[in-house]
Backbone as JSON Lines, residues from 0, in Angstrom:
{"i":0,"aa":"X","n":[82.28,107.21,85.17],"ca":[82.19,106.63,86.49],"c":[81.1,107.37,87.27]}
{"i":1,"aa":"X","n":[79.67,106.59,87.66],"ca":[79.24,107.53,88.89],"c":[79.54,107.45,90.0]}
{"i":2,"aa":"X","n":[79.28,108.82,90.44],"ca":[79.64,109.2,92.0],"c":[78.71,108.63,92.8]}
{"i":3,"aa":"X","n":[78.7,108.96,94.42],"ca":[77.7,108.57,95.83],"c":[76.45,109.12,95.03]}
{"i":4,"aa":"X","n":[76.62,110.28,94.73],"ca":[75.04,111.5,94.55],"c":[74.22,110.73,93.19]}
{"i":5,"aa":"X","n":[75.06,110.67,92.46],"ca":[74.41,109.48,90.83],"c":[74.04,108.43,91.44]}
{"i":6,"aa":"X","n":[74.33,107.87,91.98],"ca":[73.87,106.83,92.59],"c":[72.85,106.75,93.35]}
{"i":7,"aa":"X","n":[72.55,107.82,94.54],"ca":[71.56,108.13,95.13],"c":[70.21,108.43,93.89]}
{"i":8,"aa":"X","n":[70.79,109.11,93.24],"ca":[69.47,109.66,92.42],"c":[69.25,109.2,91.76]}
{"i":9,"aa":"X","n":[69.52,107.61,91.34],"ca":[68.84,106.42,90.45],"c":[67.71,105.62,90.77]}
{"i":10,"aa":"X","n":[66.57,106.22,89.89],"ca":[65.27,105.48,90.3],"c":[65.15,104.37,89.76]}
{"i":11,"aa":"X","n":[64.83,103.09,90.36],"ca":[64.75,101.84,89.8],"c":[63.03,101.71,89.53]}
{"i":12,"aa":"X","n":[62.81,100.99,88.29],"ca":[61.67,100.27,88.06],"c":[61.23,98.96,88.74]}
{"i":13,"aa":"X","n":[62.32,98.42,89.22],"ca":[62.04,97.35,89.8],"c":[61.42,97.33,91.07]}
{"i":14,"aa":"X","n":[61.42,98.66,91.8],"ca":[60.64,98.4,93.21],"c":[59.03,97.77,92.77]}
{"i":15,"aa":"X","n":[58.59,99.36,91.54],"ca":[57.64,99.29,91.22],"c":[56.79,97.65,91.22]}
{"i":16,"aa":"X","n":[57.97,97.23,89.91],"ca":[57.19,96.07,89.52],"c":[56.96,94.86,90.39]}
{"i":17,"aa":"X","n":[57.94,94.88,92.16],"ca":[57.84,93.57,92.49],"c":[56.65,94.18,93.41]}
{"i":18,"aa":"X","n":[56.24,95.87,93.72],"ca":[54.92,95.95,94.42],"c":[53.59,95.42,93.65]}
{"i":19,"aa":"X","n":[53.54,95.0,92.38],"ca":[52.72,95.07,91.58],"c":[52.51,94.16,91.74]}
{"i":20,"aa":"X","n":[53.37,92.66,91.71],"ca":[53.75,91.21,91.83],"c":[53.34,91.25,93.13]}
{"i":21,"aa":"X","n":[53.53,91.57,94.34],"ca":[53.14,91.4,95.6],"c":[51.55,91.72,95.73]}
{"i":22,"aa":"X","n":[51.01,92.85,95.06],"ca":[49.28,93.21,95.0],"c":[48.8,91.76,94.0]}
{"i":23,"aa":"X","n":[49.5,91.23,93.08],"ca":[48.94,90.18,92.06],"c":[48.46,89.17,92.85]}
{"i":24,"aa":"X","n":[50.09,88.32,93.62],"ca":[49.55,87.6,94.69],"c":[48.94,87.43,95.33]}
{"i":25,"aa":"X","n":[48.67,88.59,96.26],"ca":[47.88,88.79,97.22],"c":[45.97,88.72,96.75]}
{"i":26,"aa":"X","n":[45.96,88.94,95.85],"ca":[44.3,89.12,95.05],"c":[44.57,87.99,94.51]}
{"i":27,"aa":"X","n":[45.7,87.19,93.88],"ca":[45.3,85.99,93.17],"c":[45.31,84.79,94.86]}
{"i":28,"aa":"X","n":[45.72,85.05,96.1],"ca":[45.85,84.2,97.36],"c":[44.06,84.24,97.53]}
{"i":29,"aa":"X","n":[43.83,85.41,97.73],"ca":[42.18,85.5,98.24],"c":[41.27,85.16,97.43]}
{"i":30,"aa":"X","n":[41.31,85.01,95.84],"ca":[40.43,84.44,95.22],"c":[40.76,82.92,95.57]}
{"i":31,"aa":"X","n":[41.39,82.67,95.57],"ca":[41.85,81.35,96.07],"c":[40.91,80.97,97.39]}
{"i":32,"aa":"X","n":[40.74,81.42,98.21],"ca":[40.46,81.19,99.56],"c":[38.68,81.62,99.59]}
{"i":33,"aa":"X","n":[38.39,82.35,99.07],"ca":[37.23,82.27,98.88],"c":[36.8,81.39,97.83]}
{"i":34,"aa":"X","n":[37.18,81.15,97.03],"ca":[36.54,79.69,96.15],"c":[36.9,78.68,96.23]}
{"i":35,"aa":"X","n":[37.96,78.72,97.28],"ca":[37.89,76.94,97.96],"c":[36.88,77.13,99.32]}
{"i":36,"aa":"X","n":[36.4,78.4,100.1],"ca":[35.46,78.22,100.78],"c":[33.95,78.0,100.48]}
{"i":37,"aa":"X","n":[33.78,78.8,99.23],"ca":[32.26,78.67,98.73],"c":[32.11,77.32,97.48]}
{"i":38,"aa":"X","n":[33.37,76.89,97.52],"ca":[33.28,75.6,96.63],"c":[34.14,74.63,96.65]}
{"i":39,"aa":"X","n":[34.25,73.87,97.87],"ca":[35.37,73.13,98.06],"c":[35.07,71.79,97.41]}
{"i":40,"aa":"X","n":[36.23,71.5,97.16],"ca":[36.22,70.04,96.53],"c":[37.06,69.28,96.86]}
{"i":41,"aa":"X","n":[36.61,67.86,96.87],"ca":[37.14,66.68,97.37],"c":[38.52,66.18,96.35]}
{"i":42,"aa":"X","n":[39.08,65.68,97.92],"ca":[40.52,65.01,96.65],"c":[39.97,64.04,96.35]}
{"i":43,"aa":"X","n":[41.5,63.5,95.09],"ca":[40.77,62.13,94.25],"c":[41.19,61.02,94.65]}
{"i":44,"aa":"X","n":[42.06,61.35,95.75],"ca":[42.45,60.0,96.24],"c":[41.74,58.94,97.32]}
Protein backbone atom coordinates (compact mmCIF):
# COMPACT_ATOMS: atom_id res chain seq x y z
CA UNK A 1 0.00 0.00 0.00
CA UNK A 2 1.49 3.56 -0.63
CA UNK A 3 1.47 6.18 1.78
CA UNK A 4 0.75 10.44 1.31
CA UNK A 5 4.89 10.72 0.98
CA UNK A 6 4.99 7.66 -1.99
CA UNK A 7 2.68 9.33 -3.51
CA UNK A 8 4.07 12.73 -3.39
CA UNK A 9 7.32 11.41 -4.72
CA UNK A 10 5.88 9.83 -7.91
CA UNK A 11 7.21 11.35 -11.01
CA UNK A 12 4.92 10.98 -13.90
CA UNK A 13 6.03 10.84 -17.60
CA UNK A 14 3.02 12.05 -18.68
CA UNK A 15 3.42 15.76 -17.81
CA UNK A 16 6.44 15.49 -19.94
CA UNK A 17 4.83 14.04 -22.91
CA UNK A 18 1.56 16.23 -23.10
CA UNK A 19 4.32 19.43 -22.90
CA UNK A 20 5.85 17.94 -25.92
CA UNK A 21 2.27 17.48 -27.65
CA UNK A 22 1.46 21.08 -26.69
CA UNK A 23 5.18 22.48 -28.34
CA UNK A 24 4.08 19.92 -31.52
CA UNK A 25 0.89 21.81 -31.91
CA UNK A 26 1.84 24.88 -31.43
CA UNK A 27 4.82 24.70 -34.38
CA UNK A 28 2.55 22.42 -36.36
CA UNK A 29 -0.55 25.74 -35.75
CA UNK A 30 2.16 28.33 -37.12
CA UNK A 31 3.37 26.46 -40.01
CA UNK A 32 -0.05 26.38 -40.77
CA UNK A 33 -0.60 30.09 -40.66
CA UNK A 34 2.25 31.10 -42.39
CA UNK A 35 1.61 28.90 -45.45
CA UNK A 36 -1.84 29.70 -45.71
CA UNK A 37 -0.49 33.40 -45.59
CA UNK A 38 2.33 33.15 -48.17
CA UNK A 39 0.16 30.67 -50.17
CA UNK A 40 -3.36 30.81 -49.87
CA UNK A 41 -5.65 28.91 -51.82
CA UNK A 42 -9.00 29.04 -53.10
CA UNK A 43 -11.89 26.72 -52.12
CA UNK A 44 -13.38 24.35 -54.63
CA UNK A 45 -16.62 25.19 -54.20
Amino acid sequence: MLTNEDLFNIKAGAIKASILALIAAGVTFIIGVVDGYLRPLKCNR
